[in-house]
N, C-alpha and C positions, 0 to 999 in steps of 0.2 A: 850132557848137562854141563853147565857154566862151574867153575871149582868156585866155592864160595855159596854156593846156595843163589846163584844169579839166574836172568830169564834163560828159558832151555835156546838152545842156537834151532838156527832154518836146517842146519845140515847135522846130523851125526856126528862127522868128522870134521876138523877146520881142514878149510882148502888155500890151501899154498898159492901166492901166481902162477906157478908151472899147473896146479892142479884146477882152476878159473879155465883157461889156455886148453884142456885138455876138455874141460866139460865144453866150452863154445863149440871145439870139431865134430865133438859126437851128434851134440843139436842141431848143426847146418846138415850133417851129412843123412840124418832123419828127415830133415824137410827135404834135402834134395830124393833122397829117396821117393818121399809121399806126392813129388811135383812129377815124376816122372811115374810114378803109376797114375795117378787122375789124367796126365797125359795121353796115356794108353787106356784110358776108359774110353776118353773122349775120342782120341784117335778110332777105335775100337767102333765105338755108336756111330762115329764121324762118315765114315767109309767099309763099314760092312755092317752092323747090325742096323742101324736104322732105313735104310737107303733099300731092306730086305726084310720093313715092318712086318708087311700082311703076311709074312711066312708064317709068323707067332702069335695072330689074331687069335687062334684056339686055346694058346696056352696063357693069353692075358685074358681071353672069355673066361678060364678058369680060376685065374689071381680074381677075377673082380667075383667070377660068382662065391668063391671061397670068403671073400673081403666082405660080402651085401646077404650074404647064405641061404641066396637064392639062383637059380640057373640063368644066368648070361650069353648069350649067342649076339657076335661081331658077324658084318658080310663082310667088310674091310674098313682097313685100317689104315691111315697113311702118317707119315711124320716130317717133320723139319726143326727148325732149331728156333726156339724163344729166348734169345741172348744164347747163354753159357746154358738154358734149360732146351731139353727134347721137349718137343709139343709134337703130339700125337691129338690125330682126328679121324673119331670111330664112326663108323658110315650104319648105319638101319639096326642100332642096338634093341634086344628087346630083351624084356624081361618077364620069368614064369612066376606063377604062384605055386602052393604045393603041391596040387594036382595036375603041373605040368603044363598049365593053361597061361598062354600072354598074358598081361594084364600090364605089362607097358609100354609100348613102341618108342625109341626115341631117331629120329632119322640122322642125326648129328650130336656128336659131344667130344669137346674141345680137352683137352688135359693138357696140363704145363708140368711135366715129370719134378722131382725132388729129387734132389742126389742122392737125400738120408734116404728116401725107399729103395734107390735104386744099391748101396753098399747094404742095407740090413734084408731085400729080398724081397722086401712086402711093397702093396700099391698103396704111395707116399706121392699124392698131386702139391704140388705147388700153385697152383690152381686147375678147376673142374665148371668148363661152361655147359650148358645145355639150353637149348635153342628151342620154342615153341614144346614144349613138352603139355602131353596131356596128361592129367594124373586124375584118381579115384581115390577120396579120403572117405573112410566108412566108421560108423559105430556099429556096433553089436548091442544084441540086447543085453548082452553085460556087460557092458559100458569098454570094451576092447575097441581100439582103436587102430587101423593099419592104414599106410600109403604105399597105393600100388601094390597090395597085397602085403606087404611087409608089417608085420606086428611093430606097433611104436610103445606101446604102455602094455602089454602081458607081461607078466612076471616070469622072469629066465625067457626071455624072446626079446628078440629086435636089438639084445644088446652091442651084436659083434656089427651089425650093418651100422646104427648110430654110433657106435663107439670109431669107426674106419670113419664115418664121415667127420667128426669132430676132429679127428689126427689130419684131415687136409687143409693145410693152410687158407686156401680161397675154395669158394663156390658162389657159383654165380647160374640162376635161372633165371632167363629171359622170355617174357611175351607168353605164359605159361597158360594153360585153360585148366582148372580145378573144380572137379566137382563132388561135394560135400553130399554122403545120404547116413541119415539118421536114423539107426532102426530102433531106437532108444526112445526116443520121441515119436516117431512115425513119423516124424515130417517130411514132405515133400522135397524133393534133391533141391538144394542151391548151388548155383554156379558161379564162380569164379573168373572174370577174366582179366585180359593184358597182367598178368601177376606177375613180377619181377621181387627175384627174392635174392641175397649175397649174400655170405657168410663168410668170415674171417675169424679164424681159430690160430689160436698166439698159446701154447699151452694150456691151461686150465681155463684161460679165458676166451672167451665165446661172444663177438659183437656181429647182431644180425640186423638186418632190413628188409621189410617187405611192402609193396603195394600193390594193389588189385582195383577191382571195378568189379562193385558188384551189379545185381540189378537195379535200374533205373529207380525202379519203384521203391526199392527197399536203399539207397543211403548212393550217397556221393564216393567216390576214390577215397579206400581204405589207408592209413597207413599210418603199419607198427616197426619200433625199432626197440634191439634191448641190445643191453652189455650186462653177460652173466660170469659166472665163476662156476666153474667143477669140472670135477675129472671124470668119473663114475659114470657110462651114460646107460645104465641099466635102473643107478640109484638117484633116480630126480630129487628126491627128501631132501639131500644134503645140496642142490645147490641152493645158487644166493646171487642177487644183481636188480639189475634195474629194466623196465618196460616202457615204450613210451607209445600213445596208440592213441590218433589224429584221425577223426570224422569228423567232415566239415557237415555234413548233413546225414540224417537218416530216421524214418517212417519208423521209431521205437514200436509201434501199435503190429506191426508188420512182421517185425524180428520175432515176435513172442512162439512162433512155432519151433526155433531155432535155440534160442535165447530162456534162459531160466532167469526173471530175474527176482530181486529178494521180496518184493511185492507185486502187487496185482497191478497191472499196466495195461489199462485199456485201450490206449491210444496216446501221441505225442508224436514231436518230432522235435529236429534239432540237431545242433551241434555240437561234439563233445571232442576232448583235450583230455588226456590221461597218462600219468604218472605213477608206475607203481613200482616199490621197492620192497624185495622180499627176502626169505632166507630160510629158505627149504620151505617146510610146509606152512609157516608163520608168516603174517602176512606183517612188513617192516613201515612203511607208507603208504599212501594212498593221495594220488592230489590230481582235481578234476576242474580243467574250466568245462563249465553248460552253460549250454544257450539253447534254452527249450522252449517250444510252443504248444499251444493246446492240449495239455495233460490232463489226462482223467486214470486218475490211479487209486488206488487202496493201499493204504499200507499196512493194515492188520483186516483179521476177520471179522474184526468186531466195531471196526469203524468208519464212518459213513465215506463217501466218492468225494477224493478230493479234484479239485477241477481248476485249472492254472493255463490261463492265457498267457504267462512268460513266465521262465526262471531262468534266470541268469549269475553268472558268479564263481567264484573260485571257494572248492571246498576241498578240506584236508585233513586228513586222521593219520596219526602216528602212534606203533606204541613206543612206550616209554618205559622200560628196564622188563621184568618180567612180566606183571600183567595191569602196568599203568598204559596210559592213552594220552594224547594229544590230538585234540579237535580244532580246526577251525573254518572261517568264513571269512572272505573278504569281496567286497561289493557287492554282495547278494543281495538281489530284487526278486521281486514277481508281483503278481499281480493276478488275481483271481476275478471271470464274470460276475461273481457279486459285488464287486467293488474294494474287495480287503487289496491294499497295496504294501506293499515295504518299500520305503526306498532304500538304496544301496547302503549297509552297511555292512560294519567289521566286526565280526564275534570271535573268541576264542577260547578253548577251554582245557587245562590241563590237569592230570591226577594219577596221583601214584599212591596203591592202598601201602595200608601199613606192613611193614617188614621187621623181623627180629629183632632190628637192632635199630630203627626208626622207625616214627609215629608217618602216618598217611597225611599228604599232602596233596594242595590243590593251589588252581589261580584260575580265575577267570576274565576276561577281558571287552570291553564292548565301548563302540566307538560309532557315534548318531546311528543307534538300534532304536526304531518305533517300537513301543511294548502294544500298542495297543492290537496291532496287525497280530503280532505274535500271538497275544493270547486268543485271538480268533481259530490261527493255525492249530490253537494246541488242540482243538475238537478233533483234526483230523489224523492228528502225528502217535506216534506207537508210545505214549508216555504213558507210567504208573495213573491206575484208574483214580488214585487219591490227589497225586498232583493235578492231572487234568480237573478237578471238581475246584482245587482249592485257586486254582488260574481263573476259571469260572465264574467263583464267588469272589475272588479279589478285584477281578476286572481291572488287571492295572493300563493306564494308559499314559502318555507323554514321549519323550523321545532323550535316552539315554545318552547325553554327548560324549560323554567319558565316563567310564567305570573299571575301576582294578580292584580287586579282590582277592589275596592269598591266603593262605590258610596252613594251621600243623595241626594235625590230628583230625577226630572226630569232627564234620564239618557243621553238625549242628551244635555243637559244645567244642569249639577247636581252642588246643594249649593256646597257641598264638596267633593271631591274624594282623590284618592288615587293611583297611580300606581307603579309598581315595575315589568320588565321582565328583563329574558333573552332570544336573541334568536341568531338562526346560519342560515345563506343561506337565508336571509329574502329578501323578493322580491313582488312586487306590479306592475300592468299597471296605467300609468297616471290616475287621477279620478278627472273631474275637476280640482279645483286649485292647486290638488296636487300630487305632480311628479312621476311617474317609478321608479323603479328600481331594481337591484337585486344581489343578492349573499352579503349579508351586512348579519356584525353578530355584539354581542353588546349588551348592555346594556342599561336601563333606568328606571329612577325615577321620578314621577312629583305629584304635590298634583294642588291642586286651587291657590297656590304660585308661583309657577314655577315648576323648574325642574331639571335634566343634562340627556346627554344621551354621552356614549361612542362608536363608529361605529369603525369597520376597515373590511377590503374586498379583497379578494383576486380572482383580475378575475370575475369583479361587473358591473353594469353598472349604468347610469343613463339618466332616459330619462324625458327632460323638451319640451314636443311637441311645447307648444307656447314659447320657446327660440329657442331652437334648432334643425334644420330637422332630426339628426339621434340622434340615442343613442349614448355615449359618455361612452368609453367602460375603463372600470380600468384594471388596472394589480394589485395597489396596495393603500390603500384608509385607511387612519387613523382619527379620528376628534375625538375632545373631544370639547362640547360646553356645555352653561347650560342657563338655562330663569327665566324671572322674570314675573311677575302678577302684578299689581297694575293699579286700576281703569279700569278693563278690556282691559289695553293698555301690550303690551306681546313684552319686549324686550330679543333678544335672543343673547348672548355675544360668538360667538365663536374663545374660547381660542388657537386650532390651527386643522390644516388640512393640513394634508401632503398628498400628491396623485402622481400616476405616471403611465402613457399607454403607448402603442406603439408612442406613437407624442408629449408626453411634461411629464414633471417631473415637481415638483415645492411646496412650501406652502404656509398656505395664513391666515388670518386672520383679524377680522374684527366683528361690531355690527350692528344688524339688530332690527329694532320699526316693528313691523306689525300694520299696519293701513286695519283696516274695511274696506270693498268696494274698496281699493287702493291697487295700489303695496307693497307701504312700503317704508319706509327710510334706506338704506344700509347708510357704512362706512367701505369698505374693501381696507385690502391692500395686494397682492399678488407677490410674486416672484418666477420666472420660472427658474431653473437650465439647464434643456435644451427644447427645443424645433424643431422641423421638420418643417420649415416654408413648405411641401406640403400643409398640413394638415391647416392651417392659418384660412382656411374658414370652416370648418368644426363646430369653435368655434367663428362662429361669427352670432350673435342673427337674427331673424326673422324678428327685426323691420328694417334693413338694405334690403334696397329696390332690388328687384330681380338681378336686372340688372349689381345691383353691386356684389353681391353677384357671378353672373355668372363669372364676371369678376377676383375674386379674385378664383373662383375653377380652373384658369389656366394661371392666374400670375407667383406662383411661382413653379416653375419647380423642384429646390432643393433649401439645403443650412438649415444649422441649428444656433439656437441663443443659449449661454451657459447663455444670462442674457437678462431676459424681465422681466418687472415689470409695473404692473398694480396699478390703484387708481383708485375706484370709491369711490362716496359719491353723496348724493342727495335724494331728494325723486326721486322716481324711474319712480313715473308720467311722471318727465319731461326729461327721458334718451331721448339721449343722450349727453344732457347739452351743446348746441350748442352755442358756444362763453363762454363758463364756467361761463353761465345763471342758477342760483338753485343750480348749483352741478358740480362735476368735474370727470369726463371720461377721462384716459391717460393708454395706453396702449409705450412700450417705447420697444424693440426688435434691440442687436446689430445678424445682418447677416455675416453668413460667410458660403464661398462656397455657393454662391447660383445662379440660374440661375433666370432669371427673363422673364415671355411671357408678354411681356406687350400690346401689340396688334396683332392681328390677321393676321396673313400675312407679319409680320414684324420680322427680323430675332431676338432674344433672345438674350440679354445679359447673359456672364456667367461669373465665378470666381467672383460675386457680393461679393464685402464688403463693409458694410452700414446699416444703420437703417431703417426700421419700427417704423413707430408710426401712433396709432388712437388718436386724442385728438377730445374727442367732438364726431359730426357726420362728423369727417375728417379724410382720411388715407392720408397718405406722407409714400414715398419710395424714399430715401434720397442715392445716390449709390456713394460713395466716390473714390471705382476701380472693374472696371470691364474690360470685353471685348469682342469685335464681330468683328468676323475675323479678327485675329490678333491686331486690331485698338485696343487701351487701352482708358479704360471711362473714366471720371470725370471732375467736374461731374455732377451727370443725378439723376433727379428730376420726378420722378411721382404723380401725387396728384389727388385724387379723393376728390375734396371740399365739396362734400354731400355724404353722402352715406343713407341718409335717406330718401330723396322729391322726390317719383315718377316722373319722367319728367323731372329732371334735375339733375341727374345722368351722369357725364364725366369724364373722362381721360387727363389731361394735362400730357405731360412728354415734359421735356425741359434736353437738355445736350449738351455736349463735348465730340469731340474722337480724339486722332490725334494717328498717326502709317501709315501703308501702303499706298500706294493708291489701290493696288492690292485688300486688306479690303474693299475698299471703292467700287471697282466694284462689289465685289458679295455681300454687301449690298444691292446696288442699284436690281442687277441681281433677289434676293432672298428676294425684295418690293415690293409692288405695282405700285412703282414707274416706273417696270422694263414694266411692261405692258401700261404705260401712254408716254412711249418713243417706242414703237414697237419696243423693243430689241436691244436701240439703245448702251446701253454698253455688248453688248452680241457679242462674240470673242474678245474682246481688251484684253490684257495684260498691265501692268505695272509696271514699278519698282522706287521708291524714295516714299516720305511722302507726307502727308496730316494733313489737321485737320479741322473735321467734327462739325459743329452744325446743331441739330434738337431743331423743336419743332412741338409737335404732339397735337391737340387737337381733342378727340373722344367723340361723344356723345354714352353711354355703349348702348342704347336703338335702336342706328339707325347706328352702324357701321359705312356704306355705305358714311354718310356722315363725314367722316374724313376728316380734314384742317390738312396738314400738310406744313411746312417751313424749309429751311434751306440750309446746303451751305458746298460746298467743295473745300477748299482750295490749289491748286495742290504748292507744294515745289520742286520746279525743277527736274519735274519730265520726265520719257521717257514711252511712252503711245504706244502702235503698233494697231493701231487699224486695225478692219478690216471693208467688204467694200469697199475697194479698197481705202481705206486711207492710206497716206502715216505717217511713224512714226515721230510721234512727240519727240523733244529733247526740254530738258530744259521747260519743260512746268510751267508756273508760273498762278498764278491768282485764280477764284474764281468762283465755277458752283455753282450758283443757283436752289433749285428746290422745288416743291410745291407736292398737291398731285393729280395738273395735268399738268404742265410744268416743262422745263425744261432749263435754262438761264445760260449764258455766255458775256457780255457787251465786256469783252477786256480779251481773254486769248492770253501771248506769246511763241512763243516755237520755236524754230529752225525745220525748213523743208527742206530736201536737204541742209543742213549746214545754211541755209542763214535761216535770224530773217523771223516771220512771225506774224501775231494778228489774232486773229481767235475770231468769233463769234458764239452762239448756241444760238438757239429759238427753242421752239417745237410750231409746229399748229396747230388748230385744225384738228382733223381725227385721231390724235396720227403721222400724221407729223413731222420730227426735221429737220430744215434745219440750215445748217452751211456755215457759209459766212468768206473766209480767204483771206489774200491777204497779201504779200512777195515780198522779193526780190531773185534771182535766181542766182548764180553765175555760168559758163560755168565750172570751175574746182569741184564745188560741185557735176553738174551733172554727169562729169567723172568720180568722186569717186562713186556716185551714179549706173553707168550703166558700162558694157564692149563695148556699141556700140561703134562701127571703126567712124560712122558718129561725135560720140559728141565731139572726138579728136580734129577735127577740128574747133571747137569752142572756144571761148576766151573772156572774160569781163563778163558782169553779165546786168540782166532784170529784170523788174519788171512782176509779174503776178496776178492775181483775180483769185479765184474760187468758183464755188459755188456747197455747194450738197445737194440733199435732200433726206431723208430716209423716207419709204412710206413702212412699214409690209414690213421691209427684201429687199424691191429693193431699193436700191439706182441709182439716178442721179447725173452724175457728168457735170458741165460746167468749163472750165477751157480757161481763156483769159490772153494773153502775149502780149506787141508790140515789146518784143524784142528786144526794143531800147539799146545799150549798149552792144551787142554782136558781136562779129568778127567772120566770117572764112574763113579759104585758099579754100574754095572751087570755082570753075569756076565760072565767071560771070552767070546769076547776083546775086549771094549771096556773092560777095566779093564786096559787097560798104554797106558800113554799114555805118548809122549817116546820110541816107537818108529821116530822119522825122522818121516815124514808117513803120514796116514790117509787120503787124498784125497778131496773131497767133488765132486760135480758135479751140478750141478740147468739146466734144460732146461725152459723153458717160451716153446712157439711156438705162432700163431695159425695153425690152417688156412684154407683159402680157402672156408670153408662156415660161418664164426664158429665153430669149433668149438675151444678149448683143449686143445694135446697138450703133458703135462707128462712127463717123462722125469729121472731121480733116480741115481745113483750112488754107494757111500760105497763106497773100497776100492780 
């Protein structure tokens, strides 16, 4: 050691120059020593031992059998020199099994001697050739394996011959014939040929090569290579390295007598590339290009025949620390007889579970992956029976351009993540709480903070099954929105959304709280550029109770709005915020051109100009001009005041029309009304004004029972009715009617020139009887008839009539006294202003259409 506590010296002692000087002579006069014995080695092998090989064939038959620890028998031996090495070549070596039986002929093998065997005593080749060799690889039925007799895998066996051949630096078999019998399988021998094999052993390390030709039938020229590690060659467990094994072709369907593989393989062929890294019994890698055709395979027992006209691509699995994994996929297709394709993409997938002292991690990766192909595969692929159903049921389809996904912890609730895609044509089936849709492409980012995502769609849909009955179809679909995270509460702010279909245009905008177990708390606000009020019901929610909902799929007939504007806000528990309780629901729609069916059996308003609005769980259709038959509206009021409480679901419409009266008959004609009067305004004509009010009250659930009211106002008008009614002039007043009578208190109108008041009742049976009574002047009648008799008459009478309408037959009663009337005709009708002359006239329908009229004067 150094005085001082310094680094210890190279030498014990310090060496003096003289003492340097003294160690040089000692070390030259060592190597000249060692140069002049290896001298006399060689000299030695040079000119007497070698030159008198075959003398010592027996006693090197016994190095090698002692070396392989089986019996060896040489016929000769001859030698020469390879450089500085002896090379010895053994003539018709054979070799026994236990029972003393050949079991290997080799007619020739080359040896390149080692000096290191030849100073330590043992057989140390520096290289070992063997020329067309025939060999016997066998299984047993318990699973023991030997070549050329020689045990390779029994336990305490075969280790001293494997262990001599890994101590030779080189070997090399050429041109070899192998044949392969399996008594484990029962299968049929396989043969082996042109098999060239070398081996090069560098200490513990081990790099081999081998190629063969198998049968035609069964696969193209084999060829495996590996670089392994270890010493042990009894204890395979502990080594470790790499494989590489190159088939350009082979009948997989063909191998299976040979071949275990981890599924059912019915048949295939193809190419295959393989890469494996291991480390003792653990398997380290795994990386395969294929290039396979016509496979019909199974890969579990309980799943149908998958069937694959190609697969190609590069696949690979790694583990990752103890018992994490590393999967991937790069340009993998195929293509299946039913038409499912992939085209080439890139997947990959990495996971490491949790350990002591970190949480479980993951990442996934996927780059133009078609989902929709996949989820087809997954019927066939060995996946959890719940996944497979919920792929199924989700049906996703589009083509994933880019997707990263990393993950810490639990991967369905993970501490941290991480996302980033792009995709194009993306599309999903409703999944529980969350929605359909499809043909959306786009963008997205999100961690455990939030997030954004950018969508646009052309020709997209979306389907909200508990909103809406149908899918709700896009033509053109933009959003950019983005979320926040804090305290597991997820508000999500979207910045804008433009969209537009066959039935509405418009954007909208607005902030969403998702609440746990709840709908959520919305705050949207929306503007519609145009809209198709057909289509009204189409977008209108689930919770709107059936009946009305029916109602509105045949309200509006046409008519479109260039400005509707919506508000919601609330928590969403309580839509649809009825009396603007929690939250506030307004839907606000100006109509134009539009038709309106507002009841069943009831003639249509059209040319509707007017609003829409839902406010709450209430719709109002507010009609400012419209019109029905000619008659012009306004205005006219529909209101459905629930559209949410089973059971109490109704139609009020209340309005004005005034225009024709002619309007006003085939109103009546083309209502209910027309069947509650037995067609009692069916043939009349008319001509002058009117002005109509209804009021209709429906219950949506029970039709049938409609209350209807209201009234028509005649403006002096001329009426022809038929019937055998005579025409009405000047008609003034006001027809009542419901929606099962039909009333008139006091209408006047001129009859035969002369004033008249006339009454209407309908009775039950759908009876209307009409009760009139007038006065008659003799010159009204004469303008009225050409009869010669009424010339002779003069002054004026009063008369009564009555009629009544009964399904199409009318009865007519019709009473005059006449009083007030003159004429030149003979006594006695020339004394007039005798009291009363009584007139009675009688015209009734039999029940065969036959008219019986009956006449009295007197």
């Amino acid at each position: 050691m150094m005085e001082g506590g310094g680094e210890p010296s190279l030498f014990p002692l310090p060496l003096t120059r003289g003492g340097y000087y003294r160690l040089g002579r000692w070390l030259a006069a060592v190597l000249l020593a060692a140069l002049f014995l290896f001298a006399g080695v060689v000299l030695t092998l040079r000119f007497w031992l070698l030159p008198n090989i075959n003398q010592y064939r027996n006693t090197i038959a016994v190095s090698i059998s002692q070396a392989v620890g089986r019996r060896v028998t040489l016929e000769r031996v001859s030698a020469d020199w390879a450089g500085l090495r002896p090379h010895l070549v053994l003539w018709n070596v054979a070799l026994f099994d236990h029972r003393r039986q050949p079991v290997l002929a080799l007619r020739r093998v080359e040896a390149v001697m080692s000096w290191w065997g030849l100073f330590s005593g043992t057989v140390r080749l520096h290289r070992l050739t063997i020329d067309s060799p025939t060999l016997t690889v066998r299984r047993s039925g318990d699973g023991m394996i030997d070549v050329a007799g020689i045990p390779v895998n029994r336990p305490g066996s075969g280790s001293g011959f494997a262990g001599w051949v890994l101590r030779q630096q080189h070997i090399l078999v050429r041109n070899a014939w192998v044949r392969w019998r399996d008594n484990l399988r029962q299968a049929p021998p396989l043969e082996l040929k042109q098999v060239n094999f070398r081996l090069d052993n560098n200490g513990d390390r081990h790099r081999f090569g081998l190629t063969a030709v198998p049968p035609a039938s069964l696969a193209s020229p084999l060829d495996i290579r590996g670089d392994v590690r270890g010493a042990a060659a009894g204890n395979w467990t502990n080594w470790r390295g790499e494989l590489y094994v190159r088939l350009d072709h082979a009948d997989l369907g063909a191998w299976r007598a040979w071949l275990t593989f981890p599924f059912t393989l019915n048949r295939g062929g193809g190419g295959v590339r393989l890469w494996y890294t291991f480390d003792g019994k653990q398997s380290l890698e795994v990386t395969a290009d294929v290039r396979l055709n016509a496979i019909q395979a199974r890969l579990a027992d309980d799943l149908p025949v998958l069937s694959l006209t190609r697969l190609q691509g590069r696949l690979g699995w790694k583990r990752v620390g103890d018992d994490g994994f590393a999967f991937s996929a790069q340009q993998l297709s195929l293509a299946t007889p039913a038409g499912i394709t992939l085209a080439p993409a890139d997947m990959s997938m990495r996971y490491s579970p949790a350990a002591k002292t970190s949480p479980a991690q993951g990442e996934i990766r996927l780059q133009h992956v078609a989902l929709a192909p996949l989820r087809k595969l997954g019927a066939y692929l060995p996946l959890p029976a719940s996944l497979r159903r919920k792929l199924a049921t989700i049906a996703p389809q589009g083509v994933v351009n880019h997707f990263f996904v990393n993950w810490r912890g639990v991967w369905s609730a993970p501490q941290r993540y991480r996302v980033k895609g792009r995709f194009t044509g993306l599309g999903m089936k409703p999944y529980g709480a969350l929605p359909g849709f499809g043909g959306v492409s786009g963008n997205v980012t999100a961690n455990e903070e939030g997030g954004a995502f950018s969508l646009t769609s052309r020709q997209g849909q979306l389907v909200l099954p508990r909103v809406f009955r149908a899918p709700l179809r896009l033509k053109a679909l933009a959003v950019q929105a983005n979320w926040t995270v804090h305290n597991r509460q997820v508000d999500v702010n979207l910045t804008n959304a433009s969209f537009a279909n066959a039935h509405l245009a418009g954007n909208a905008f607005g902030h969403y709280r998702l609440v746990r177990g709840a709908p959520g708390v919305i705050d949207l606000t929306a503007r519609l550029s145009r809209v198709d009020t057909r289509y009204v019901s189409h977008y209108i929610p689930f919770s709107v109770n059936p009946d009305a909902r029916r109602w509105l799929d045949q309200a509006f007939l046409a008519g479109t709005s260039t400005d509707t504007r919506l508000r919601l806000k609330g928590n969403l528990a309580d839509f649809p915020f009825v009396d603007d309780r929690n939250g506030l629901f307004r839907v606000e729609a100006n109509i134009r051109g539009g038709a309106l069916h507002y009841a069943a059996g009831w003639p249509q308003i059209n040319n509707v100009t007017g609003d829409l609005l839902f406010h709450g769980g209430r719709m109002e259709v507010h009609v400012s001009h419209g019109d029905i038959f000619g008659m012009q509206l306004g205005p006219v009021r529909a209101v459905i005041p629930d559209l949410e409480t089973a059971g109490k679901e109704r139609l009020e419409v209340t309005g004005t029309a005034a225009g024709p009266t002619a309007g006003m008959l085939r109103f009546i004609n083309h209502s209910p009304l027309a069947k509650k009067v037995e067609g009692f305004t069916e043939g009349m004509r008319a001509r002058g004004d009117g002005r109509l009010t209804l009021t209709l009250h429906m219950p949506l659930n029970h039709v049938k029972d409609t209350q209807v009211t209201g009234g028509y106002q005649f403006i002096g008008n001329r009426i022809e009715g038929g019937h055998d009614m005579p025409v009405l002039d000047q008609v003034n007043g006001t027809l009542r009617f419901s929606e099962s009578s039909v009333a008139a208190d006091r209408l006047s109108a001129l009859i035969l020139g002369g004033p008249a008041s006339i009454r209407i009742a309908s009775r039950p049976g759908g009876r209307v009887q009409i009760g009139a009574q007038g006065r008659l002047s003799a010159a009204n009648l004469q303008q009225a008839s050409a009869n010669p008799l009424l010339r002779a008459l003069s002054g004026a009478a009063d008369w009564r009539a009555r009629i009544v309408l009964r399904k199409q037959r009318t009865d007519v009663t019709l009473d005059s006294s006449l009083v007030g009337l003159r004429s030149n005709l003979p006594a006695p009708f020339d004394k007039p202003g005798r009291g009363a002359l009584p007139f009675h006239l009688e015209k009734r329908e039999t029940g065969d259409g036959q008219d019986v009229v009956t006449a009295a004067l007197g």
